[in-house]
C-alpha positions as CSV (number, residue, x, y, z in Angstrom):
1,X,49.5,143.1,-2.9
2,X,52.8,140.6,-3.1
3,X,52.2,138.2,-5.9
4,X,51.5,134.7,-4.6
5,X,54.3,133.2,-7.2
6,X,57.4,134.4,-8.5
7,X,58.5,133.3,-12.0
8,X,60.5,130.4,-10.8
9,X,58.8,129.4,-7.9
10,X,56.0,128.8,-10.5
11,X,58.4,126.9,-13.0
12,X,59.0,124.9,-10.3
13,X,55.9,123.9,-9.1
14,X,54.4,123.3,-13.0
15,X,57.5,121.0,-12.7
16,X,56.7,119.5,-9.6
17,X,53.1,119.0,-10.9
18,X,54.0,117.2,-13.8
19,X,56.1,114.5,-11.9
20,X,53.4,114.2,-9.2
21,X,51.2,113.3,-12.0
22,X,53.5,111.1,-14.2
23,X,54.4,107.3,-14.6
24,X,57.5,106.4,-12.4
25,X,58.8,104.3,-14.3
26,X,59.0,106.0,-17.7
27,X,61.2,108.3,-19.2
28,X,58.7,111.2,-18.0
29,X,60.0,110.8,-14.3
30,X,63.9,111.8,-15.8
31,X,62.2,114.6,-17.6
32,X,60.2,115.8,-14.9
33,X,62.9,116.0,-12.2
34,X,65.2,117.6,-14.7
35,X,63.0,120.2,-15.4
36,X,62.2,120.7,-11.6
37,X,66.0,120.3,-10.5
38,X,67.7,121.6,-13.3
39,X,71.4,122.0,-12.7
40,X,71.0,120.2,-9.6
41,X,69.9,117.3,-11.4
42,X,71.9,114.0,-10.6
43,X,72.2,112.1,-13.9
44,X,72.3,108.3,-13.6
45,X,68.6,106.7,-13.3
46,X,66.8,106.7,-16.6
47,X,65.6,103.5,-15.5
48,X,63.9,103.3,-11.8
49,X,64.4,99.2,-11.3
50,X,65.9,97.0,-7.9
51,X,69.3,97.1,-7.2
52,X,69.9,94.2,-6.0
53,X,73.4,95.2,-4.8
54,X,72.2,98.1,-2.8
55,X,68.1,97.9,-3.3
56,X,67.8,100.7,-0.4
57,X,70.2,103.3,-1.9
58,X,68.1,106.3,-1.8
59,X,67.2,108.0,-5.0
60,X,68.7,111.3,-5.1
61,X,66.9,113.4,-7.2
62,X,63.6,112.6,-5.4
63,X,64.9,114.0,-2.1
64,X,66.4,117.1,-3.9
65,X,63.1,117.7,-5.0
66,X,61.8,117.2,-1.5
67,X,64.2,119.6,-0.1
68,X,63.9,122.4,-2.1
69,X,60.2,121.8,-2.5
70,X,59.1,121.9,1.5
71,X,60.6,125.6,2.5
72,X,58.9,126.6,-0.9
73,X,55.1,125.5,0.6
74,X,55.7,126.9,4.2
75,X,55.8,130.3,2.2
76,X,53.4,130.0,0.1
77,X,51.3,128.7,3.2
78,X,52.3,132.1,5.1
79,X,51.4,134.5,1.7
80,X,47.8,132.8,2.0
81,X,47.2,133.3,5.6
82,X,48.3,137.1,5.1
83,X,45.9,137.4,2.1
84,X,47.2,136.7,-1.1
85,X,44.5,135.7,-3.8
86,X,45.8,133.7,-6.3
87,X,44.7,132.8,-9.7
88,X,43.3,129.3,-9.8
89,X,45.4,127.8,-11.9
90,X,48.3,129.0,-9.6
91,X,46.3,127.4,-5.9
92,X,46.3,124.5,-8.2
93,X,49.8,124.3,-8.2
94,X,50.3,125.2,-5.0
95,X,47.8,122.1,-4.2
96,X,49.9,119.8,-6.2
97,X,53.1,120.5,-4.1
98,X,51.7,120.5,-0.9
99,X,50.7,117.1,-1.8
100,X,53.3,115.9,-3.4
101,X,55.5,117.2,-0.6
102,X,53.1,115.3,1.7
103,X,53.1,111.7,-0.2
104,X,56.7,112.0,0.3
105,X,57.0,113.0,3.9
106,X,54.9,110.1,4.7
107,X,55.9,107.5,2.1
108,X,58.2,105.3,5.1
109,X,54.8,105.2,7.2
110,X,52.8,104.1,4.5
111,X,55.4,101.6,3.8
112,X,55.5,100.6,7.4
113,X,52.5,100.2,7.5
114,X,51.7,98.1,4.4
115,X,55.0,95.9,4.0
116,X,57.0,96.5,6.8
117,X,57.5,96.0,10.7
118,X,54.0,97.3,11.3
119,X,51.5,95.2,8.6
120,X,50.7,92.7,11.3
121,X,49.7,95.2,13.7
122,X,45.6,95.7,14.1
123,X,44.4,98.0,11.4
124,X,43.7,100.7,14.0
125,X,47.2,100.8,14.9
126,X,48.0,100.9,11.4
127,X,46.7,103.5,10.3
128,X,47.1,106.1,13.3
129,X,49.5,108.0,11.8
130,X,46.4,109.6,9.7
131,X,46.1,112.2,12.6
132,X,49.2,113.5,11.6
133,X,48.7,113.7,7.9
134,X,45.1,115.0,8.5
135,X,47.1,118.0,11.2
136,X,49.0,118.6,7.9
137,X,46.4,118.6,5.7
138,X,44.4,121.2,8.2
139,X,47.8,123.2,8.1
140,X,48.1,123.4,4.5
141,X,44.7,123.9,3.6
142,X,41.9,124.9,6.2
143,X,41.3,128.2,5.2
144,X,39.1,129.8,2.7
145,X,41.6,130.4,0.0
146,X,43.1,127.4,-0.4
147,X,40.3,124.7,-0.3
148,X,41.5,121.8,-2.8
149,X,39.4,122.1,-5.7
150,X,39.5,118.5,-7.3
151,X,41.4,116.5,-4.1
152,X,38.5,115.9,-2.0
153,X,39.0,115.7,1.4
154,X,41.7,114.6,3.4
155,X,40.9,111.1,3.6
156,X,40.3,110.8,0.0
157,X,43.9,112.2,-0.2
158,X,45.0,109.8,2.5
159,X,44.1,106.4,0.5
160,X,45.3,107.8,-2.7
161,X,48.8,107.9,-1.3
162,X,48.4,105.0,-0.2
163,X,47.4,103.1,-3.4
164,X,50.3,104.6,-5.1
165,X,52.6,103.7,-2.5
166,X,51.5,100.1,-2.3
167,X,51.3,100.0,-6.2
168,X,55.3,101.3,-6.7
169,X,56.0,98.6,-4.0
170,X,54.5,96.0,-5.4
171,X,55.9,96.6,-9.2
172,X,59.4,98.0,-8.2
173,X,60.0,95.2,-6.0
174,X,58.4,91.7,-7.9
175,X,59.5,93.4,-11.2
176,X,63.4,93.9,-11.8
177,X,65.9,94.4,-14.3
178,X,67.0,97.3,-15.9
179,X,66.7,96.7,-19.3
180,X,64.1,98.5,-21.2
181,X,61.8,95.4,-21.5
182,X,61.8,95.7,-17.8
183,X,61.5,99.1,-17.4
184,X,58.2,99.4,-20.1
185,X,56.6,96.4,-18.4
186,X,57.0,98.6,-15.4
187,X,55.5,101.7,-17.1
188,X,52.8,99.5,-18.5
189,X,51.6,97.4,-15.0
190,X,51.3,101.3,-14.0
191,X,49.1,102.7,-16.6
192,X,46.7,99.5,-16.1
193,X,46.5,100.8,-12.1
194,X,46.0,104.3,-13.3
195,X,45.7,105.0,-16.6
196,X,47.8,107.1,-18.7
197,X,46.2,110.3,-16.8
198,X,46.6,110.5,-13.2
199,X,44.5,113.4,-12.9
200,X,41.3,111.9,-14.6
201,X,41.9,109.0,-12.3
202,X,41.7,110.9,-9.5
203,X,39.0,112.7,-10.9
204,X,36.5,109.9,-11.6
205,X,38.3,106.5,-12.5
206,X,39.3,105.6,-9.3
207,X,36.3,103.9,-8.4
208,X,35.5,102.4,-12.1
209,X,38.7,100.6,-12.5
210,X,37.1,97.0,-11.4
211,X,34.7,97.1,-14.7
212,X,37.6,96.8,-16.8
213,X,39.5,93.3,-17.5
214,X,43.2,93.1,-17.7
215,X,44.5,90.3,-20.4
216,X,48.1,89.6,-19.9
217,X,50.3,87.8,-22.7
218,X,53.2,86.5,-22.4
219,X,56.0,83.2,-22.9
220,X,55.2,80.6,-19.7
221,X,57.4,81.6,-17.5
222,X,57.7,85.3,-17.7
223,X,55.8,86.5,-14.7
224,X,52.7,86.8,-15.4
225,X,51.1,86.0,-12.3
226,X,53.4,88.5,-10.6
227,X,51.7,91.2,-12.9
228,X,48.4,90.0,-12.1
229,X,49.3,90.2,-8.4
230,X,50.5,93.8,-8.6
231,X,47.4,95.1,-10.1
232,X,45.4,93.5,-7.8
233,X,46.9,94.4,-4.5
234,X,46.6,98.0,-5.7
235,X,43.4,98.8,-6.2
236,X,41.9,102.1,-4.9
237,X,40.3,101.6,-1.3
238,X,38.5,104.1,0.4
239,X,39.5,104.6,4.2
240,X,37.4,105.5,7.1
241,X,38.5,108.2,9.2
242,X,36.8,107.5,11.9
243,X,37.2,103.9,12.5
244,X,40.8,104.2,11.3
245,X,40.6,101.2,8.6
246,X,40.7,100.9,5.1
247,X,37.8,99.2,2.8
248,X,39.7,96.1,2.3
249,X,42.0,96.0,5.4
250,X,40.5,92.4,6.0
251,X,39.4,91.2,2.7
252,X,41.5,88.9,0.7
253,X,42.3,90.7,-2.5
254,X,43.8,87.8,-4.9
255,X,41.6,84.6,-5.9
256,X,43.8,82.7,-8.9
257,X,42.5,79.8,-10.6
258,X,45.1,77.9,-13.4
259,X,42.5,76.5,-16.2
260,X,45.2,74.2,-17.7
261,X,45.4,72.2,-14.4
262,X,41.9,72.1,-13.0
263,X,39.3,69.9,-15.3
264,X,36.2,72.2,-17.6
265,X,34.2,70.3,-14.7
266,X,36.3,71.8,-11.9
267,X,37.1,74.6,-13.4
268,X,33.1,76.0,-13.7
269,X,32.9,74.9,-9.9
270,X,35.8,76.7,-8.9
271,X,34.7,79.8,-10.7
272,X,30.7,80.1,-10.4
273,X,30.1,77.9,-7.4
274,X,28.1,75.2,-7.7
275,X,24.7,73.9,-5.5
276,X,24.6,70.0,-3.8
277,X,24.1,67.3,-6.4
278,X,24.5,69.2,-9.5
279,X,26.8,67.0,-10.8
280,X,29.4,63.8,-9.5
281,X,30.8,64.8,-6.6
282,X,29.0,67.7,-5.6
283,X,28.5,66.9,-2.0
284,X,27.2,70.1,-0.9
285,X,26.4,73.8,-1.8
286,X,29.7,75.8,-2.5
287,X,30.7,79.5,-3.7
288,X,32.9,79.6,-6.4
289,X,35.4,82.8,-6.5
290,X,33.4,85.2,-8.6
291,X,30.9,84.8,-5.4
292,X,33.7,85.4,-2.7
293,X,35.7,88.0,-4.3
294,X,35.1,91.0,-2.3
295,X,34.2,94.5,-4.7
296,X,37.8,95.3,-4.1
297,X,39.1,92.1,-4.7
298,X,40.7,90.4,-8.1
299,X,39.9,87.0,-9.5
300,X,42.6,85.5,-11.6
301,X,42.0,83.3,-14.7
302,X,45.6,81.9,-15.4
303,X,45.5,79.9,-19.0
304,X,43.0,81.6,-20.5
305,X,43.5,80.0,-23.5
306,X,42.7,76.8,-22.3
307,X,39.4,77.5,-21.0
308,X,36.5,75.3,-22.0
309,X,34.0,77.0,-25.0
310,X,31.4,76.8,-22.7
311,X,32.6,78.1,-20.0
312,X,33.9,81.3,-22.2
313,X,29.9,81.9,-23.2
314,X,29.2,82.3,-18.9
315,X,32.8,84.3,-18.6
316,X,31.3,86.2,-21.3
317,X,28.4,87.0,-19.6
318,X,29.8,87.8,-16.3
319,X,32.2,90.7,-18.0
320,X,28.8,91.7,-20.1
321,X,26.2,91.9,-17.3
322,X,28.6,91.2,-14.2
323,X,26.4,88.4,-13.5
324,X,26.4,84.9,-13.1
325,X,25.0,81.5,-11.9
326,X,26.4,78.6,-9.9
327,X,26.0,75.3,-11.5
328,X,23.0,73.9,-10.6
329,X,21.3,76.8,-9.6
330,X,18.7,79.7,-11.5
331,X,19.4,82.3,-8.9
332,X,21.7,85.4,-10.2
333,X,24.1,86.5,-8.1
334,X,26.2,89.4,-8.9
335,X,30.1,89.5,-9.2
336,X,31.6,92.9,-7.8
337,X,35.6,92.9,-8.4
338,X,37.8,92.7,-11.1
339,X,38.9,90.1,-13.6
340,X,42.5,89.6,-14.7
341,X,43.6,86.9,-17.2
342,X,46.7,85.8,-18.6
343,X,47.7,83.4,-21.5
344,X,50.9,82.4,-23.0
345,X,48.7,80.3,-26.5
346,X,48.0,83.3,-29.2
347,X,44.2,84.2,-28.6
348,X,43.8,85.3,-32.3
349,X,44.9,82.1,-33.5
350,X,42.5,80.1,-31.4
351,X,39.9,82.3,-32.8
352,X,41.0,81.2,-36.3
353,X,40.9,77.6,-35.2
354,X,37.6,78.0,-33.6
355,X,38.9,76.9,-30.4
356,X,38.4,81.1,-28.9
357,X,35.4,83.2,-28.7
358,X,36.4,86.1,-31.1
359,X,33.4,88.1,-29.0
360,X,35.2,87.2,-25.4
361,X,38.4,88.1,-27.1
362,X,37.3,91.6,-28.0
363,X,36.1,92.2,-24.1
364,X,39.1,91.0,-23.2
365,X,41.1,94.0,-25.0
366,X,40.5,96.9,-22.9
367,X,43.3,96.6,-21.6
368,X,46.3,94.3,-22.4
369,X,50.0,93.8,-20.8
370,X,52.7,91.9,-23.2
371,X,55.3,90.2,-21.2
372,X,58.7,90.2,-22.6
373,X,60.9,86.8,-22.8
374,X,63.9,86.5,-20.3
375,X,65.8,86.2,-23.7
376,X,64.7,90.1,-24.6
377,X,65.7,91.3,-21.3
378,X,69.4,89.8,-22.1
379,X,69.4,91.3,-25.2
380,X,68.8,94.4,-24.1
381,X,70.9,94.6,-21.1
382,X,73.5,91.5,-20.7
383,X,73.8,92.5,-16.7
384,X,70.4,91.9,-16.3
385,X,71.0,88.1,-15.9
386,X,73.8,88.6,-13.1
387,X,70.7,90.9,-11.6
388,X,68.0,88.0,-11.6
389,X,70.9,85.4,-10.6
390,X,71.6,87.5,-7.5
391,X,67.9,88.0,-6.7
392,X,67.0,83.9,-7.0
393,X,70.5,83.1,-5.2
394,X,69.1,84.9,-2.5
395,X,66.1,83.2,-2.0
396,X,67.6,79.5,-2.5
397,X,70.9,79.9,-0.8
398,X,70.5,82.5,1.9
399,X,73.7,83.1,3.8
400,X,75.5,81.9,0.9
401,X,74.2,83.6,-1.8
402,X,76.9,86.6,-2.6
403,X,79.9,84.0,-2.7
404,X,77.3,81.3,-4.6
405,X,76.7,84.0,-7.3
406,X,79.9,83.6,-9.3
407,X,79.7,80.1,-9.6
408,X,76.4,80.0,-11.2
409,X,77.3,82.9,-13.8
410,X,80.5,81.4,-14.9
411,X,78.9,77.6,-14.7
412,X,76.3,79.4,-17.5
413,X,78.8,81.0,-19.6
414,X,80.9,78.0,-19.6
415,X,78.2,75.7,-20.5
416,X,75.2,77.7,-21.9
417,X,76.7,80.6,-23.3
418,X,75.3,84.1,-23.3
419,X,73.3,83.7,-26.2
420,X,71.3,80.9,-24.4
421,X,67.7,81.7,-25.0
422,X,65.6,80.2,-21.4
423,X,63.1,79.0,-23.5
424,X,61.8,78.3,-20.2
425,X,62.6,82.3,-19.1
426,X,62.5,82.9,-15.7
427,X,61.2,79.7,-14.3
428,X,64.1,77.8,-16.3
429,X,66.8,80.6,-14.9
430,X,65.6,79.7,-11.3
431,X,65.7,75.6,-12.0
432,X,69.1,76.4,-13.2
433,X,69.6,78.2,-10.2
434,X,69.0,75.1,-8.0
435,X,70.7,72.6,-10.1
436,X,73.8,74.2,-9.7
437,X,73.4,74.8,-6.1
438,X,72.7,70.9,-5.5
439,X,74.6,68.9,-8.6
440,X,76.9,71.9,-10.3
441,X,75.5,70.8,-13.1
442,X,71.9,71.7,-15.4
443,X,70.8,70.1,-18.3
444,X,68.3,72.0,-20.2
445,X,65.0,70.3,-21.7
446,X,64.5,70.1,-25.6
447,X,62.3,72.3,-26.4
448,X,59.1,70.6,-28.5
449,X,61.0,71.8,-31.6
450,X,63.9,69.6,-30.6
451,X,66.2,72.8,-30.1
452,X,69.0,72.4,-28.2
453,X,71.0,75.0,-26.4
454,X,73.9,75.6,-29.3
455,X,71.2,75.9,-31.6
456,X,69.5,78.9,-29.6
457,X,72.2,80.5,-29.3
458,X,72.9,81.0,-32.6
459,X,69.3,82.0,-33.0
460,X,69.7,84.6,-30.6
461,X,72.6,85.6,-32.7
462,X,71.0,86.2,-35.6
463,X,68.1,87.8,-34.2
464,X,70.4,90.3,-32.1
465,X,72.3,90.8,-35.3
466,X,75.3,90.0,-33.7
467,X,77.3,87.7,-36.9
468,X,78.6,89.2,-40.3
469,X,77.8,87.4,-42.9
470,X,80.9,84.8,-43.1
471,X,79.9,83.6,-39.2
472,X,76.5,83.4,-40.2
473,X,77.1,80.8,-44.0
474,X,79.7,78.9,-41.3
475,X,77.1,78.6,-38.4
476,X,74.3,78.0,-41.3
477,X,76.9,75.3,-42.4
478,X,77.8,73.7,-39.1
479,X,73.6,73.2,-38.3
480,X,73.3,72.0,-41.7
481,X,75.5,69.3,-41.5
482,X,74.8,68.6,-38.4
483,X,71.1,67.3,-39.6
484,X,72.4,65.8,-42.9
485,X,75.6,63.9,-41.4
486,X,77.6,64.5,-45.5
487,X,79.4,67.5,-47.4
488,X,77.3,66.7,-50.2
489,X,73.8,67.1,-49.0
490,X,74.6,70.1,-47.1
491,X,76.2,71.5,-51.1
492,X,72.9,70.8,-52.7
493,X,70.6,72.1,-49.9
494,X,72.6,75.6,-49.9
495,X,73.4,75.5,-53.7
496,X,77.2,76.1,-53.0
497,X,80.1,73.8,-53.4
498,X,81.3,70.9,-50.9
499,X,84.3,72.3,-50.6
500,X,83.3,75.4,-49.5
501,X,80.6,73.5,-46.9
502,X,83.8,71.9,-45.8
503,X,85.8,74.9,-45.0
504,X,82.9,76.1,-43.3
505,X,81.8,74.0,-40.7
506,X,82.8,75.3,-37.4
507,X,84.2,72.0,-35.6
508,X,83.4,73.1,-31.9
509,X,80.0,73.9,-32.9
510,X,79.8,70.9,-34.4
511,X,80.7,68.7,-31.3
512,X,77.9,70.7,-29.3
513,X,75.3,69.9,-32.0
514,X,76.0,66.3,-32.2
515,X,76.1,66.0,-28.5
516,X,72.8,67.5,-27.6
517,X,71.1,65.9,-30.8
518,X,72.5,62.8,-28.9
């Protein structure tokens, strides 16, 4: 009997495997499609990020895949039907391309579907286009030799794609740049959807995801709440094939609550509920989130670190037990989603301080996503600020955003420099945004430390290594005397001569100093 695979066919399909089963947005992906492309590979996307000068430039190595993977399963298909009996690690294989030939094929629908032209439509019209996959799945795979051994069934298969369509969506679009800080918060918002193994996910994590809590650190400013919203609006749901909807087509998915704005008082209401008269105020009965949040659904504790001691003991309970009680009330109820919480104080210190449960800190560890500063992002990759200026022009300026674009760049080399460090990050880039748009003009705030922009820059210098040691004793110099005001004082601080302070100072730097320590 004809062997089912052919050397290459199955070096191929282990390749193909391997990138069905890795993180997009790590260096695996390259790896993968080299190995399954080989001299066919096009070099050029080590990072997978936004363009946001062509974001809908199609990626070229994923469609080369696609092409050369589709003829490939139509054969394999046809050595089946005539009898072939493979080994099982070789059906598996065959199972992984077939369905990675199918999450492609049908990738635009999903997205159609999900973000596009046809989300508002009733979630029977959706979703009808899971007749077709199902014909293909029937095509592929109804007959006795090539039942999927660890897929489940078709509409198993069908909300898998799905979740992993909606979860590239939501971190390829909300999360740019394409520096390497980027690119590993990327990886990382991926792993905390599916782990670091696909295959056990699909296996039996799929469902158990919701028991674990996601703790995101971070500078204010740095997206956190973006994070959160990716991980949430991603969360396996199954789909009925027979009604043609989805678990949570019509359950809100996304219940944030900010500690550091909302009173201990308000905050406890806001999150367990609370029944009429148990304290000031408390006009009537009401659910708090933890009570509304569907099983598929994500509550949202932004400011962790801010939250009230005894509020941590009943947080601590409800990730313990997943239960809880409103104020006011000795009835349990039960909380069924997921918690994600975000903080920009260091947890470890507040535990020090005794301000931070070190037992809620340790729950809160399963799983953790780090941030990076807008400032990392720069240092990395200097075009990633041109990127995010692009991206925010867009949204404030509209029509005029391309021609707008230069104006804000050179307005911040002129005045800020590229070493500025956004303290503020993101948040700060997008106020700067604005206040050139309306006034040509930004100031940025002193920071709490009372450093000013020249200051960070030099910072950023030294961090970045960028000076040799003569600009770093003259820039050293130049801050020095800036504080002190004499030649002298600045000599006995550094233990070198005044006239070598003298010679030093950096007069430019000097004027910016003075004028921003006003």
């Amino acid at each position: 009997m004809k062997r089912f695979l052919l050397p290459r066919e199955r070096d191929f399909l282990q390749a193909v495997s391997e990138l069905a089963a890795c993180n997009p947005f790590l260096p695996e992906r390259t790896r993968c499609e080299r190995a399954a492309l080989g001299s066919d590979f096009v070099e050029g996307e080590p990072v997978w990020s936004l363009r946001v000068d062509d974001p809908e430039k199609p990626r070229a190595n994923v469609w080369r895949v696609v092409e050369r993977l589709e003829p490939l399963v139509a054969q394999l298909r046809d050595r089946l039907i005539a009898g072939a009996k493979p080994a099982p690690r070789d059906l598996a294989l065959y199972e992984d391309g077939v369905l990675h030939w199918m999450y492609q094929r049908y990738y635009i629908r999903f997205f159609e579907a999900s973000f596009g032209r046809e989300a508002s439509q009733s979630d029977r019209g959706r979703w009808r286009f899971y007749r077709d996959f199902r014909a293909d799945w029937d095509r592929f795979f109804a007959f006795e030799n090539a039942v999927p051994q660890n897929r489940g069934d078709s509409a198993r298969t069908f909300s898998f794609c799905r979740q992993v369509q909606r979860a590239f969506e939501q971190i390829f679009r909300d999360i740019i740049g394409n520096s390497l800080p980027a690119a590993q918060l990327r990886g990382a918002i991926w792993q905390s959807i599916f782990t670091h193994d696909f295959r056990r996910y699909q296996r039996t994590l799929y469902e158990r995801m919701g028991d674990f809590v996601t703790l995101i650190t971070g500078p204010s400013g740095t997206g956190k709440e973006l994070v959160a919203h990716a991980i949430a609006q991603a969360r396996y749901a199954p789909f009925d094939e027979r009604t043609l909807t989805f678990a949570d087509d019509d359950a809100a998915a996304f219940f944030p609550i900010n500690v550091s704005a909302l009173s201990p008082t308000l905050v406890e209401s806001e999150l367990f509920g609370h029944r009429r008269g148990s304290f000031t105020g408390a006009a009537g009965d009401r659910k708090g989130w933890l009570e509304t949040c569907p099983p598929l659904g994500s509550v949202f504790l932004d400011e962790l670190g801010d939250l009230d001691p005894a509020i941590q003991v009943k947080l601590l309970r409800v990730i313990e037990t997943r239960t809880f009680h409103p104020v006011g009330d000795t009835a349990s109820r039960q909380f069924k989603g997921k918690i994600i919480a975000a903080t920009n104080r260091d947890l470890e210190a507040g535990i020090r301080q005794g301000s931070f449960r070190e037992d809620l800190y340790y729950r809160l560890c399963s799983d953790q996503i780090a941030t990076p500063s807008l400032a990392a992002q720069i240092a990395d990759s200097p075009g990633v600020l041109r990127e995010l200026v692009i991206y925010m022009a867009r949204r404030v300026a509209g029509p005029e955003a391309e021609a707008f674009v230069p104006e804000v760049t050179g307005w911040i080399e002129q005045n800020l420099g590229r070493g500025y460090s956004w303290p503020g990050n993101y948040r700060e880039l997008e106020q700067c945004v604005r206040n050139v748009l309306i006034r040509r003009n930004y100031r940025p705030a002193r920071t709490a430390a009372g450093a000013t922009a020249p200051l960070h820059r030099v910072i950023e210098d030294f961090r970045a290594a960028r000076l040799t040691a003569e600009e770093m004793l003259s820039r050293y110099c130049t801050i020095a005397y800036a504080e002190t005001g004499t030649y002298e004082e600045v000599a006995r601080r550094l233990e070198i001569d005044r006239r070598t302070v003298k010679s030093k100072v950096d007069v430019e730097l000097l004027k910016r100093l003075q004028s921003d320590f006003g």
